[in-house]
C-alpha positions, 0 to 999 in steps of 0.5 A, a space after each residue: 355223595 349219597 351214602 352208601 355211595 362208592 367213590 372212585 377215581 381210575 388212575 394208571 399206577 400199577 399199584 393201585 387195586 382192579 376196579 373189581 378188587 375194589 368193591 364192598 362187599 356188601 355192594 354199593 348203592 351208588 357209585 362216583 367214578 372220577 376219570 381223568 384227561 388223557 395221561 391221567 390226573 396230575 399227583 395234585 388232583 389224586 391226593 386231592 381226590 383222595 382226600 375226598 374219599 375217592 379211592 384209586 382203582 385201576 383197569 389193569 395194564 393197557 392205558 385206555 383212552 380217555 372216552 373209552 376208560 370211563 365206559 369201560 369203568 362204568 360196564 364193569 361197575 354195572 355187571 358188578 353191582 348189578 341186582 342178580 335175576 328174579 
């Protein structure tokens, strides 16, 4: 990942932070996304994420399906990020 770059990886456990609470403050230049099969990724494939320093965010409470979660994640990040208007 490029530096600078956010790593990311959705998960349903309600513990983990929103997408938006997850977010440096000085913003990111990039951002990875990691987003799983439908039922989520296996304990296996989280720890290993996280051992590359991808952090677990969550959506919020309702489970989206599998080809909606990611673009969702992605129209969050890019309204998050995203440069204000000159």
């Amino acid at each position: 990942a490029p530096d600078g770059a956010l790593k990311l990886i959705l998960v349903t456990d309600p513990d983990a932070p929103l997408l938006k609470n997850a977010l440096p403050a000085g913003g990111a230049t990039a951002a990875w996304l990691l987003s799983g099969p439908e039922g989520d990724f296996s304990p296996d494939e989280i720890t290993a994420a996280r051992a590359a320093g991808f952090a677990p965010v969550s959506l919020g409470p309702l489970i989206l399906r599998a080809d909606t979660a990611p673009v969702t994640a992605l129209a969050i990040l890019n309204h998050l990020l995203a440069a204000p208007d000159k």
